[in-house]
PQR file with spaces between the fields and no chain letter, atoms N, CA, C, O and H, PARSE charges and radii, in Angstrom:
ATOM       1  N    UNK     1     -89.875    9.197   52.852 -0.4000 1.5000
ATOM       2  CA   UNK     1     -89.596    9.495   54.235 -0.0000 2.0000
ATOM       3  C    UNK     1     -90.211   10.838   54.595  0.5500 1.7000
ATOM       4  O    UNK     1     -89.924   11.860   53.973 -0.5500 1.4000
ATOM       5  N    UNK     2     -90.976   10.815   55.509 -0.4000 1.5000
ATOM       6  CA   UNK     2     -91.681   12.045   56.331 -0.0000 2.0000
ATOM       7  C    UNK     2     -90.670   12.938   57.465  0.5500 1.7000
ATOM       8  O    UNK     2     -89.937   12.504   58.353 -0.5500 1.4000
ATOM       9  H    UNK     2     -91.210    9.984   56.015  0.4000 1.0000
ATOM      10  N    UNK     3     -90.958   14.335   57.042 -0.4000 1.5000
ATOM      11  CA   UNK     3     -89.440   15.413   57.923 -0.0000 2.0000
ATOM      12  C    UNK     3     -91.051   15.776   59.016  0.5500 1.7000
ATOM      13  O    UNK     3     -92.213   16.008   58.683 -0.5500 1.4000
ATOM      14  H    UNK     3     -91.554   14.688   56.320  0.4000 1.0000
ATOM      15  N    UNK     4     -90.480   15.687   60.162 -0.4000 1.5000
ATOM      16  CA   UNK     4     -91.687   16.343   61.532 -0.0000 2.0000
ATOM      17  C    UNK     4     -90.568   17.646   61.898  0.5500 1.7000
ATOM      18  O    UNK     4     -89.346   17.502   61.939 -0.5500 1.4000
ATOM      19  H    UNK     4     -89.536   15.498   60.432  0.4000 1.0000
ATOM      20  N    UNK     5     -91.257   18.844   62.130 -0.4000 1.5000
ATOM      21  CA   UNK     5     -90.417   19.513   62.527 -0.0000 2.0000
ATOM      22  C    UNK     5     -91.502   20.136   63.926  0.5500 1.7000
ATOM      23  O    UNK     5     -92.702   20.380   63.799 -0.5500 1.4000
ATOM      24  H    UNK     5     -92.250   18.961   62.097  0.4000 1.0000
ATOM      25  N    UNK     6     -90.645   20.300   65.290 -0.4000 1.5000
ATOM      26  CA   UNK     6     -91.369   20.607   66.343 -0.0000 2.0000
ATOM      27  C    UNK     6     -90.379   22.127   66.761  0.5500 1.7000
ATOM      28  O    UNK     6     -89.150   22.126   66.819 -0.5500 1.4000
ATOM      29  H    UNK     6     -89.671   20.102   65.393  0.4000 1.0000
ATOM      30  N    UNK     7     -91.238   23.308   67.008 -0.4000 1.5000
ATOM      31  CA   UNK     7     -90.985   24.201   67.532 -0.0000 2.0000
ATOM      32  C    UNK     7     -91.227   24.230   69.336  0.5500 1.7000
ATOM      33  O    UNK     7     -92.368   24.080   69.773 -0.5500 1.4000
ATOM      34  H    UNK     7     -92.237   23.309   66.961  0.4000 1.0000
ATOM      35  N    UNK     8     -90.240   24.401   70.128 -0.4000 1.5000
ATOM      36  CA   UNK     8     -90.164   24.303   71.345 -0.0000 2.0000
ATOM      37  C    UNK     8     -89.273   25.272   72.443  0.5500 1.7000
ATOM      38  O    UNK     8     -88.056   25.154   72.306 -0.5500 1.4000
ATOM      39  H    UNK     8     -89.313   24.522   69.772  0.4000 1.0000
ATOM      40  N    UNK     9     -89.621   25.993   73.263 -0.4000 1.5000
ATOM      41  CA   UNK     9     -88.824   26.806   74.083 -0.0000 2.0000
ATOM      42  C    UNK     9     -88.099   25.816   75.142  0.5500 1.7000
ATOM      43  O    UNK     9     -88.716   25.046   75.877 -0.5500 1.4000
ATOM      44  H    UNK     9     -90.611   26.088   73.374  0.4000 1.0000
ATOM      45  N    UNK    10     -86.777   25.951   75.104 -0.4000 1.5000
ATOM      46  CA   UNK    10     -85.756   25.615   76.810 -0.0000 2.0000
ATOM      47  C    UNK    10     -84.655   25.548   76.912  0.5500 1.7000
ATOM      48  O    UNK    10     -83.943   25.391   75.920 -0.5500 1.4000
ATOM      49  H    UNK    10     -86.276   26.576   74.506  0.4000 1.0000
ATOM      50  N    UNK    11     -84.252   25.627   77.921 -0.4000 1.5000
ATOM      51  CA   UNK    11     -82.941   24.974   78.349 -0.0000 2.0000
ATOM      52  C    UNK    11     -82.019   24.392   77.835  0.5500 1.7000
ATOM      53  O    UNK    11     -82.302   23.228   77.550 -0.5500 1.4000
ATOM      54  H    UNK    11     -84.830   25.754   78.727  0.4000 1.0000
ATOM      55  N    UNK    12     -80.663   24.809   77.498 -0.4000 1.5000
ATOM      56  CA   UNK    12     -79.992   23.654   76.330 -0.0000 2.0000
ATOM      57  C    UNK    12     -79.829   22.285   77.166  0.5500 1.7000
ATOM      58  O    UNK    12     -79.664   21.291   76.459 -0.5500 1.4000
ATOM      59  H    UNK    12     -80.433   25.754   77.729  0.4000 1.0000
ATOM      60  N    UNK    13     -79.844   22.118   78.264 -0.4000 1.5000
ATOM      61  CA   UNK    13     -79.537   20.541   78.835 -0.0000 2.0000
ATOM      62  C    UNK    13     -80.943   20.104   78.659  0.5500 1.7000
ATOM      63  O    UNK    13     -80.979   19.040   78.042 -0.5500 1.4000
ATOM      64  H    UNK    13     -79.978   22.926   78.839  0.4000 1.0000
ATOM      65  N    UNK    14     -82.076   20.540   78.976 -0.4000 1.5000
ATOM      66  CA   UNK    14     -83.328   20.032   78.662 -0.0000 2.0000
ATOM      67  C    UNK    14     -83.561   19.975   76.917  0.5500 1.7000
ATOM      68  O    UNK    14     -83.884   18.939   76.335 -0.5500 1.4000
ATOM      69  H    UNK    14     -82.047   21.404   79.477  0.4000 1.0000
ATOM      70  N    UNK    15     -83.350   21.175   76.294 -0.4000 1.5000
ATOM      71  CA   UNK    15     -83.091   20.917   74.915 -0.0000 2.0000
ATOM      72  C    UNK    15     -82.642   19.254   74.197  0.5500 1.7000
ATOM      73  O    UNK    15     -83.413   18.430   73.706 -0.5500 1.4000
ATOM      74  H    UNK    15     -83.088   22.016   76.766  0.4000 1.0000
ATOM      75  N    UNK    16     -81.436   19.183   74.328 -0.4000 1.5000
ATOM      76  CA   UNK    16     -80.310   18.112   74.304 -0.0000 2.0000
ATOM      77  C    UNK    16     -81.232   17.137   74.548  0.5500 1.7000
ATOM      78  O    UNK    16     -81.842   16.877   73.511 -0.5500 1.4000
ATOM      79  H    UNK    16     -80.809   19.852   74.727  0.4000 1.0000
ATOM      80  N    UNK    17     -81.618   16.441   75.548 -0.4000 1.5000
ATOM      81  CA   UNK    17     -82.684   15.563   76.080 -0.0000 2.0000
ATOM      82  C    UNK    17     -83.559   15.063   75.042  0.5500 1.7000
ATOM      83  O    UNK    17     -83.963   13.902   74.965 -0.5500 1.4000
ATOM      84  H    UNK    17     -81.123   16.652   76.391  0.4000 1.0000
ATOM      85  N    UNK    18     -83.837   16.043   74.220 -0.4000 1.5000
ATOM      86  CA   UNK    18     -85.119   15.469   72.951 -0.0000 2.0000
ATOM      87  C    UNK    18     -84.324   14.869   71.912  0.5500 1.7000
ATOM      88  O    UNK    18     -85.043   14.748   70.920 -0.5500 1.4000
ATOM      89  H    UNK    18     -83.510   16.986   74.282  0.4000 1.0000
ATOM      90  N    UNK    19     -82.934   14.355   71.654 -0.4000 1.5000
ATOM      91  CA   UNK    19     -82.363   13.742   70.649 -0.0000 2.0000
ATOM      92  C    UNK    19     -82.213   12.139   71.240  0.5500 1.7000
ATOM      93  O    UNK    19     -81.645   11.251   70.605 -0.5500 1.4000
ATOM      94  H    UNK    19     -82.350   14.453   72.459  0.4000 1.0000
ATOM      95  N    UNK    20     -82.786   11.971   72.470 -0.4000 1.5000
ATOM      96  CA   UNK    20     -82.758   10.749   73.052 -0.0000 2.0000
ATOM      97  C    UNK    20     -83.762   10.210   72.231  0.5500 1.7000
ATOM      98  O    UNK    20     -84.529   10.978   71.650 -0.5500 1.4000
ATOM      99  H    UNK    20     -83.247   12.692   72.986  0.4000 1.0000
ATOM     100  N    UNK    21     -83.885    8.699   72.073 -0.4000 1.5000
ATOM     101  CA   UNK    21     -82.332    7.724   72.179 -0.0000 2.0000
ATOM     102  C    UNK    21     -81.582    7.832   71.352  0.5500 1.7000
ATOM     103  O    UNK    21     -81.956    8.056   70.200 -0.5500 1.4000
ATOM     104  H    UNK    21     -83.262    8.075   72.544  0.4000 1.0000
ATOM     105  N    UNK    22     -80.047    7.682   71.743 -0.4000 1.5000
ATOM     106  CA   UNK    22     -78.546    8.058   70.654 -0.0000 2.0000
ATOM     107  C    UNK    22     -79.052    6.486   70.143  0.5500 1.7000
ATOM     108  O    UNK    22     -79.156    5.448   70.797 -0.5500 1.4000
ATOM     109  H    UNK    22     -79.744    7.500   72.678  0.4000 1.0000
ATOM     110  N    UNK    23     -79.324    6.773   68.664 -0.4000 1.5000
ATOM     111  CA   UNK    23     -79.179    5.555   67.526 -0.0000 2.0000
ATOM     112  C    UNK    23     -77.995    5.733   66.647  0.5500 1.7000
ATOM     113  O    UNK    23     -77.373    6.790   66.535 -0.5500 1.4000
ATOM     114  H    UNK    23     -79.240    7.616   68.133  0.4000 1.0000
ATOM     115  N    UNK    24     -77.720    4.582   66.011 -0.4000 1.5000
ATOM     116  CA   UNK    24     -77.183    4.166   64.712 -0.0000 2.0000
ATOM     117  C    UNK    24     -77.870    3.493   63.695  0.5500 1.7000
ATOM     118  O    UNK    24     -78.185    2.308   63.800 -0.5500 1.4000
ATOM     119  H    UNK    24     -78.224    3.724   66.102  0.4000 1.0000
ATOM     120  N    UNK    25     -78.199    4.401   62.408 -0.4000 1.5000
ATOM     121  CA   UNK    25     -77.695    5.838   62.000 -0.0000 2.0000
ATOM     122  C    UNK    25     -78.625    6.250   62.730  0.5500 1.7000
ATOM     123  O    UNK    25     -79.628    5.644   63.107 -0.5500 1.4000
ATOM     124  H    UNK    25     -77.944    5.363   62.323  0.4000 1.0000
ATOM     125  N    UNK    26     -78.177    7.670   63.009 -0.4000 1.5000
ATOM     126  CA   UNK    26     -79.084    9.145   63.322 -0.0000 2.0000
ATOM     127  C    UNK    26     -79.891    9.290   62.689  0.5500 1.7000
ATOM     128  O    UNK    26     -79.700    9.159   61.480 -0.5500 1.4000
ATOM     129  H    UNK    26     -77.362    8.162   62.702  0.4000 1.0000
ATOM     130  N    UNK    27     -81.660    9.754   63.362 -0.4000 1.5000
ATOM     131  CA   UNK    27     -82.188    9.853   63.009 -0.0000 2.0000
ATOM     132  C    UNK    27     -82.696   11.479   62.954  0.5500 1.7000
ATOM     133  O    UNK    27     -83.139   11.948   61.906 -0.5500 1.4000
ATOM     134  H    UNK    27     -81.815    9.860   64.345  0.4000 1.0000
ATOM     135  N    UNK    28     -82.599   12.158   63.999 -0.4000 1.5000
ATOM     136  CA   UNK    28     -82.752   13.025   64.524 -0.0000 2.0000
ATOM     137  C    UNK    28     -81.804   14.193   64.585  0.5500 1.7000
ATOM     138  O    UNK    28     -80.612   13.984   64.811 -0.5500 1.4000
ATOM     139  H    UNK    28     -82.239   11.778   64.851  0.4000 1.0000
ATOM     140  N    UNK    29     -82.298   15.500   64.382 -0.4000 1.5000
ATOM     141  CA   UNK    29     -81.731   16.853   64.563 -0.0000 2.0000
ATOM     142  C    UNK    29     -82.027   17.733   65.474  0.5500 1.7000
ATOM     143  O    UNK    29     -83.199   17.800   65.844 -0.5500 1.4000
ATOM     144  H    UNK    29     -83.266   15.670   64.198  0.4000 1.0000
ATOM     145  N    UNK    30     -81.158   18.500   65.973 -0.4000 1.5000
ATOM     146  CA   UNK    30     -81.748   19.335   67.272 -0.0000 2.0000
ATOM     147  C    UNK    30     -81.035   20.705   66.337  0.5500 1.7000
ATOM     148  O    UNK    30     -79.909   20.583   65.856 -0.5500 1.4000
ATOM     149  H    UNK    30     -80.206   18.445   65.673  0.4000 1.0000
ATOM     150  N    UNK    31     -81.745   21.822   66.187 -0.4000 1.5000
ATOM     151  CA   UNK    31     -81.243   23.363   65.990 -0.0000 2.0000
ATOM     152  C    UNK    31     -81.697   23.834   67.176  0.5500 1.7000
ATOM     153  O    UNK    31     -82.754   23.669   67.784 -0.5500 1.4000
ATOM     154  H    UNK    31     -82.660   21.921   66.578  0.4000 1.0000
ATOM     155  N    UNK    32     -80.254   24.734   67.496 -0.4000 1.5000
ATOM     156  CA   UNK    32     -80.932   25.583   68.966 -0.0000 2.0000
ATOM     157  C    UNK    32     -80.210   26.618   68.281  0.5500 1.7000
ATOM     158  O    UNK    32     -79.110   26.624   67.728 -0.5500 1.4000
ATOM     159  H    UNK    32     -79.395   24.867   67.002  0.4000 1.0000
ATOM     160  N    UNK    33     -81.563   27.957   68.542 -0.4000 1.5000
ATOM     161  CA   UNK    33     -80.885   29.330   68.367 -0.0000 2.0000
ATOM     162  C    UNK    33     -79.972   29.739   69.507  0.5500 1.7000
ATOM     163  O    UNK    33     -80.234   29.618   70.704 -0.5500 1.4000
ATOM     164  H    UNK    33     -82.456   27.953   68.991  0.4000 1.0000
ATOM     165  N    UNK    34     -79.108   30.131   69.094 -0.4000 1.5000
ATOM     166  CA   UNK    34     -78.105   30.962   70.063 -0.0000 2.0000
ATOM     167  C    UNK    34     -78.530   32.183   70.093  0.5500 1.7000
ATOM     168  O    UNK    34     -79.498   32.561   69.432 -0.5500 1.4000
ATOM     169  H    UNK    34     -78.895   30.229   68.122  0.4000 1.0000
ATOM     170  N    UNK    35     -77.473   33.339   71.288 -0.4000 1.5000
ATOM     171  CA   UNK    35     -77.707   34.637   71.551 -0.0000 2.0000
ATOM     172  C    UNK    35     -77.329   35.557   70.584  0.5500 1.7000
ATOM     173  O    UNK    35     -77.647   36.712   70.302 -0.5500 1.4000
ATOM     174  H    UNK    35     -76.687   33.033   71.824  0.4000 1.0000
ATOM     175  N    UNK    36     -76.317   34.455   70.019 -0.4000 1.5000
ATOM     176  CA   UNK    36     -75.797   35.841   68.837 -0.0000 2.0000
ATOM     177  C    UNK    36     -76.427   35.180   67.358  0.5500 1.7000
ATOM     178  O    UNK    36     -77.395   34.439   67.531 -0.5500 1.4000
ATOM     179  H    UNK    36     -76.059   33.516   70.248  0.4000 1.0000
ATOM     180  N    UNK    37     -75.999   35.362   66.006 -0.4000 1.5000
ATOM     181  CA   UNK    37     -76.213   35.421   64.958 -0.0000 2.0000
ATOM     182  C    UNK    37     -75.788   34.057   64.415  0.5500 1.7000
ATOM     183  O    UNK    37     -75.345   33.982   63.269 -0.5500 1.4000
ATOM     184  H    UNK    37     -75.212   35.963   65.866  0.4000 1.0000
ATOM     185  N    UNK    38     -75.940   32.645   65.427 -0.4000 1.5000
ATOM     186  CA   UNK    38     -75.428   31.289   65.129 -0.0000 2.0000
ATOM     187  C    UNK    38     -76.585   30.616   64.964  0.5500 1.7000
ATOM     188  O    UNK    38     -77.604   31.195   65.341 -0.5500 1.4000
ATOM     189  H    UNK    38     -76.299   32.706   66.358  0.4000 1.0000
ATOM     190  N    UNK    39     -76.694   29.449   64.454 -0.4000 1.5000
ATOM     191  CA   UNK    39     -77.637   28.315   64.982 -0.0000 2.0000
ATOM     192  C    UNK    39     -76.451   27.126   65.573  0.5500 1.7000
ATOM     193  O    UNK    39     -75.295   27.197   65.157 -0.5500 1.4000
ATOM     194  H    UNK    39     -75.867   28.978   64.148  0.4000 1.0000
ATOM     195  N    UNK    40     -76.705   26.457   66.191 -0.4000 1.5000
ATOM     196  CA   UNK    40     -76.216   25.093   66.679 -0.0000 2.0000
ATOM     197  C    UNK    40     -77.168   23.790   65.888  0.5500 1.7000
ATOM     198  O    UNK    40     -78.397   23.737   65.848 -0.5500 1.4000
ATOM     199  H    UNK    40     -77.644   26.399   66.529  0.4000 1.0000
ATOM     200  N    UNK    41     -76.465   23.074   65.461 -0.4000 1.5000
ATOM     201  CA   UNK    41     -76.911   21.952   65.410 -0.0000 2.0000
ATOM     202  C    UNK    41     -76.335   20.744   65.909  0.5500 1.7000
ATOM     203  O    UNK    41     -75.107   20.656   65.883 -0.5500 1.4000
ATOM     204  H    UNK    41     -75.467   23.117   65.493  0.4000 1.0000
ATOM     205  N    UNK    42     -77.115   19.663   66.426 -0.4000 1.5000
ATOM     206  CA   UNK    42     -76.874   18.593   67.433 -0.0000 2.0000
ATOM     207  C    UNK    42     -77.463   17.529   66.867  0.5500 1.7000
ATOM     208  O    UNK    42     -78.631   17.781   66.573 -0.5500 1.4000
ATOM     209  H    UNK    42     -78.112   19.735   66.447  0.4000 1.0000
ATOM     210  N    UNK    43     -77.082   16.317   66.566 -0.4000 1.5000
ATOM     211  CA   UNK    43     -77.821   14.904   65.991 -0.0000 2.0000
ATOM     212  C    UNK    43     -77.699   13.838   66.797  0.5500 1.7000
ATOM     213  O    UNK    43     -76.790   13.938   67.621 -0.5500 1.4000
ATOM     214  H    UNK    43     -76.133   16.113   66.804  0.4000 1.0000
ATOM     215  N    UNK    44     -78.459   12.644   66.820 -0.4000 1.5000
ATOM     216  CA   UNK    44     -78.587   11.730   68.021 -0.0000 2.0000
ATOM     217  C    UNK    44     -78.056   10.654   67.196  0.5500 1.7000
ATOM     218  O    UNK    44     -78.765    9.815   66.640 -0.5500 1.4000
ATOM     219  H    UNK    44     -79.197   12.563   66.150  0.4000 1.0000
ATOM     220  N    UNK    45     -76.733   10.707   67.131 -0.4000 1.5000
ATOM     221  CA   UNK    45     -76.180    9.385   65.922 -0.0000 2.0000
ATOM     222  C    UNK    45     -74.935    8.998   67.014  0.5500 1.7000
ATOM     223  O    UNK    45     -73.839    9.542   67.150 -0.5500 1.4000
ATOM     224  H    UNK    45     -76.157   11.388   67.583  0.4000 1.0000
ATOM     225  N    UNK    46     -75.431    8.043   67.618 -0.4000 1.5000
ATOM     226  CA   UNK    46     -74.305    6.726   69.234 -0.0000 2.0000
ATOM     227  C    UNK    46     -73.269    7.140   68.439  0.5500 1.7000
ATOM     228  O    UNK    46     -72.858    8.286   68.625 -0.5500 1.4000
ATOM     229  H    UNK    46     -76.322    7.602   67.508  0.4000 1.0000
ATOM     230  N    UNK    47     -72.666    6.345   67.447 -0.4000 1.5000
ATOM     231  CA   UNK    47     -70.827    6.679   67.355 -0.0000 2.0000
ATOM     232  C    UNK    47     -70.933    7.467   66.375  0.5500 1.7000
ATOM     233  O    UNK    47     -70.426    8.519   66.763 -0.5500 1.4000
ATOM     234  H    UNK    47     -73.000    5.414   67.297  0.4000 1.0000
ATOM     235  N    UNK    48     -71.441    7.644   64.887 -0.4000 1.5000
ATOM     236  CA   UNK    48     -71.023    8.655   63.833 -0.0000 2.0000
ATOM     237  C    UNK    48     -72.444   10.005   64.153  0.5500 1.7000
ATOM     238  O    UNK    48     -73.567    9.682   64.539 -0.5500 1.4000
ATOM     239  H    UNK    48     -71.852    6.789   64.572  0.4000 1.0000
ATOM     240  N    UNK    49     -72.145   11.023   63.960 -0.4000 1.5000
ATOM     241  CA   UNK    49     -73.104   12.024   63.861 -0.0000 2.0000
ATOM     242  C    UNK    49     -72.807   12.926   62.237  0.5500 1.7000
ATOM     243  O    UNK    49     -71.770   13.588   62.271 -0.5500 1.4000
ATOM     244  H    UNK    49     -71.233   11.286   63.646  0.4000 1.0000
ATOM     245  N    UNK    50     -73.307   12.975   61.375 -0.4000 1.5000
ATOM     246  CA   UNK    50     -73.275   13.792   59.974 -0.0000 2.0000
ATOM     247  C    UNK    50     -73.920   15.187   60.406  0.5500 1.7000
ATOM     248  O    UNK    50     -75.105   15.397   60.148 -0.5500 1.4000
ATOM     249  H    UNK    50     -74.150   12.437   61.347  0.4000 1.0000
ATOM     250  N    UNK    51     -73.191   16.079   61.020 -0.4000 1.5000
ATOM     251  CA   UNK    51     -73.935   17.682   61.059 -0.0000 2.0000
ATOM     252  C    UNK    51     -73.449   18.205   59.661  0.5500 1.7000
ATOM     253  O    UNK    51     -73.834   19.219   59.079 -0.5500 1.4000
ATOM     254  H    UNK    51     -72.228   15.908   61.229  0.4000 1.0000
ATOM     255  N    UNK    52     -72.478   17.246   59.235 -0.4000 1.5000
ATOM     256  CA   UNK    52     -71.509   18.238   57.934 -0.0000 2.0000
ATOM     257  C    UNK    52     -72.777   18.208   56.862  0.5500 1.7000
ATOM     258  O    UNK    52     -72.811   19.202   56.137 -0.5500 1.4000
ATOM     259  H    UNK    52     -72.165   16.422   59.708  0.4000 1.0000
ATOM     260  N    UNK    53     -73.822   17.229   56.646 -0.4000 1.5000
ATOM     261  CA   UNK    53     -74.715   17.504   55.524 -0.0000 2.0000
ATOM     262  C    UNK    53     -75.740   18.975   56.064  0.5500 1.7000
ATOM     263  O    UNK    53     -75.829   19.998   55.384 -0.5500 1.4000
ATOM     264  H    UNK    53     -73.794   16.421   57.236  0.4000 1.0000
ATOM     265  N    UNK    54     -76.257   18.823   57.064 -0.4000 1.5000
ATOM     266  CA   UNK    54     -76.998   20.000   57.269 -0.0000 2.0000
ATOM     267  C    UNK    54     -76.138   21.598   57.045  0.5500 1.7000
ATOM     268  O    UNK    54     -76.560   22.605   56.476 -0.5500 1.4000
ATOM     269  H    UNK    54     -76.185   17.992   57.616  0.4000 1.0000
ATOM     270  N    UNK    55     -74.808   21.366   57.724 -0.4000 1.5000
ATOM     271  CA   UNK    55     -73.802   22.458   57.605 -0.0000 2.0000
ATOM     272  C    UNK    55     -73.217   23.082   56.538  0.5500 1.7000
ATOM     273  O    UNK    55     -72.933   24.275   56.433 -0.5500 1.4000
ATOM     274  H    UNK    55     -74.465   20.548   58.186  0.4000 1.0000
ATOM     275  N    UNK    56     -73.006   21.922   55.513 -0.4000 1.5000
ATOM     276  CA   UNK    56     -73.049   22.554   54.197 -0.0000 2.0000
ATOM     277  C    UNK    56     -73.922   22.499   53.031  0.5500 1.7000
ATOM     278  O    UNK    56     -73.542   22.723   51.881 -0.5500 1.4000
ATOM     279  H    UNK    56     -73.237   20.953   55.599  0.4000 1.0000
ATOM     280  N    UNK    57     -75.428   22.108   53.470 -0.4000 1.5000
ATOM     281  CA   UNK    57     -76.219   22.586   52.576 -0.0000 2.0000
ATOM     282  C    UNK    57     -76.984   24.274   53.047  0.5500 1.7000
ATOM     283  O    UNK    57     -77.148   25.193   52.245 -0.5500 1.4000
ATOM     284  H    UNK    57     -75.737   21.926   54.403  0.4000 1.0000
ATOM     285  N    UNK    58     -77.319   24.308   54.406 -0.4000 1.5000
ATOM     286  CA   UNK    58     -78.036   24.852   54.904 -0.0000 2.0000
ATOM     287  C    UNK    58     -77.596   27.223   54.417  0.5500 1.7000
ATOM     288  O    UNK    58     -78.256   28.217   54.113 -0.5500 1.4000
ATOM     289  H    UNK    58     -77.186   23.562   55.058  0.4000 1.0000
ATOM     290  N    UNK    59     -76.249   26.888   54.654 -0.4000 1.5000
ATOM     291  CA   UNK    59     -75.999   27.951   54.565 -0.0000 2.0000
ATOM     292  C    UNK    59     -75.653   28.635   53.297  0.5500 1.7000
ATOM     293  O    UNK    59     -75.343   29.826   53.346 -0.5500 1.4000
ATOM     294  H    UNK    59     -75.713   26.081   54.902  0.4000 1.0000
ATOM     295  N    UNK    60     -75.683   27.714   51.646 -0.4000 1.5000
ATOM     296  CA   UNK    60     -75.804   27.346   50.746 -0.0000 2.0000
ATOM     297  C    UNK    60     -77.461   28.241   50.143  0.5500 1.7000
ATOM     298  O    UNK    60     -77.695   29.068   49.262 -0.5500 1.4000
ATOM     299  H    UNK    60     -75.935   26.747   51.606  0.4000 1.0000
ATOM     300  N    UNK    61     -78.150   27.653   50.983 -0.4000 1.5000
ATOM     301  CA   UNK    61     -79.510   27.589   50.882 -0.0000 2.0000
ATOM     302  C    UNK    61     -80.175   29.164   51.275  0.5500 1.7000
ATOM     303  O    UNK    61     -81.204   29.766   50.967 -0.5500 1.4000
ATOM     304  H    UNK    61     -77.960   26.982   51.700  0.4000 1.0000
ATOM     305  N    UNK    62     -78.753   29.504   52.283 -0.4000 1.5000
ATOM     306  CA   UNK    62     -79.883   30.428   52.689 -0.0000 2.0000
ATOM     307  C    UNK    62     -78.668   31.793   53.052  0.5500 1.7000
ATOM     308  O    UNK    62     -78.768   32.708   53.870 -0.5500 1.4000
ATOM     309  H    UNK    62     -77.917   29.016   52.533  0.4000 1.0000
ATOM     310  N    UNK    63     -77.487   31.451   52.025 -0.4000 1.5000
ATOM     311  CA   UNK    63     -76.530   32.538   51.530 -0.0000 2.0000
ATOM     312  C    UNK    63     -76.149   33.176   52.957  0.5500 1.7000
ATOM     313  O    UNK    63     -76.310   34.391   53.077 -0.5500 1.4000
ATOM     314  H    UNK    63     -77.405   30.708   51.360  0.4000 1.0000
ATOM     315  N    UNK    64     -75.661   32.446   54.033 -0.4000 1.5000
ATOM     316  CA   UNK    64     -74.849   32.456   55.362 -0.0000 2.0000
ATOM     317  C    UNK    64     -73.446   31.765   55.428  0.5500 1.7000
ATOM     318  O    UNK    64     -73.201   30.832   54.663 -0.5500 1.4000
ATOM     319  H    UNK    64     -75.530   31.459   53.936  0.4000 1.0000
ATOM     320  N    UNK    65     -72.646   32.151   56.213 -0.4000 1.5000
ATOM     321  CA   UNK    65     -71.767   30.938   56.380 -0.0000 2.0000
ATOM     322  C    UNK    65     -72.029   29.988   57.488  0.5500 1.7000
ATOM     323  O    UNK    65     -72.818   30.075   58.429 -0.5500 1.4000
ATOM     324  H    UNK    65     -72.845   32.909   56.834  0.4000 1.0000
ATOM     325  N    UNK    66     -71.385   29.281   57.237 -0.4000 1.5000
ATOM     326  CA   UNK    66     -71.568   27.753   57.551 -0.0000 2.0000
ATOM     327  C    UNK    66     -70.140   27.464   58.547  0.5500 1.7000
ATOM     328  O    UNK    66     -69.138   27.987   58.060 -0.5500 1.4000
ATOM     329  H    UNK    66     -70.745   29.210   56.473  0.4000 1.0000
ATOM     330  N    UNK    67     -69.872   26.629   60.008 -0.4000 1.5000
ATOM     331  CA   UNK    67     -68.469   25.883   60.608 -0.0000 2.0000
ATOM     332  C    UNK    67     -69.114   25.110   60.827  0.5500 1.7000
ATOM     333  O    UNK    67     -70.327   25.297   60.927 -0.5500 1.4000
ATOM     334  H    UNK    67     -70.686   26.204   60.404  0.4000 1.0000
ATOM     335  N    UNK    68     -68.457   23.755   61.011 -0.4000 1.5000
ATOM     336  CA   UNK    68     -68.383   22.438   61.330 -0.0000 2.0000
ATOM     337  C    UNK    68     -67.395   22.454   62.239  0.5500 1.7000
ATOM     338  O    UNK    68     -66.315   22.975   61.959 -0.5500 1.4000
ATOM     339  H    UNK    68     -67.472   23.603   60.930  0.4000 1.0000
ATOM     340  N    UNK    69     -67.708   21.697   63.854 -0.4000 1.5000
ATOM     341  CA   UNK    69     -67.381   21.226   64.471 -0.0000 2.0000
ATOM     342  C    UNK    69     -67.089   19.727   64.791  0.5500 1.7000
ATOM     343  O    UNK    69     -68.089   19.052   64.549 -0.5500 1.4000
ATOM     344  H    UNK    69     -68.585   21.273   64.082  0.4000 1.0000
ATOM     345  N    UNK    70     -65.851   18.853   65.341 -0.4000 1.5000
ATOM     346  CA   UNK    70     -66.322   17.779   65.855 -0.0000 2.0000
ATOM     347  C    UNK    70     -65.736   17.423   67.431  0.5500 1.7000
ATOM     348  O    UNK    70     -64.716   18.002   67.805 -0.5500 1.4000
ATOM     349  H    UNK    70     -65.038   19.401   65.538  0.4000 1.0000
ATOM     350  N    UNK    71     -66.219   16.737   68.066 -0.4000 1.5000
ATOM     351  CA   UNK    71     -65.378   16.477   69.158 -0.0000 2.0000
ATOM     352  C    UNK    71     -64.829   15.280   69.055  0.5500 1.7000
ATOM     353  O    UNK    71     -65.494   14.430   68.463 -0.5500 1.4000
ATOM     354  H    UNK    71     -67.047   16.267   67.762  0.4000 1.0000
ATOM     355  N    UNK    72     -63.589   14.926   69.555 -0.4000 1.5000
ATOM     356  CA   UNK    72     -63.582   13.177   69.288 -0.0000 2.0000
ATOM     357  C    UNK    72     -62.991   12.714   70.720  0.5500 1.7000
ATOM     358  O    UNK    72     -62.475   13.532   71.482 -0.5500 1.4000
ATOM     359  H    UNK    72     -63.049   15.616   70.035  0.4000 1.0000
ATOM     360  N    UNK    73     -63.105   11.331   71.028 -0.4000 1.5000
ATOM     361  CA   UNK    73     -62.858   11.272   72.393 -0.0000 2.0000
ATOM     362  C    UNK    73     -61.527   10.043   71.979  0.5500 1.7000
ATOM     363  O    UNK    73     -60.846    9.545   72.876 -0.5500 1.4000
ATOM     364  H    UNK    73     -63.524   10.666   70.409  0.4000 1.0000
């Protein structure tokens, strides 16, 4: 499996927009830098989304801490 990674300036609602179309499974990751000392991450997965693998390898990797969020409706 091939990783594409695209560097891009905008808007978080225009941001958000590039994880279209919401599939099952997720294919796709969105990191948006924040203002302060965070990253966000966002995945385009319709009912399940896994941020917890990026969340707890990433900061692992690169000796940060790491939160996991979820929303549920």
């Amino acid at each position: 499996m091939q990783t594409e990674s695209i560097r891009f300036c905008a808007p978080l609602p225009e941001a958000i927009l590039k994880l279209e179309p919401l599939v099952t499974p997720a294919d796709r990751d969105l990191l948006i830098e924040t203002r302060s000392r965070w990253t966000a991450i966002f995945s385009n997965g319709l009912r399940v989304n896994d941020v917890a693998s990026p969340v707890g390898y990433l900061p692992t990797l690169l000796k940060l801490p790491g939160l996991g969020s979820c929303l549920r409706s």
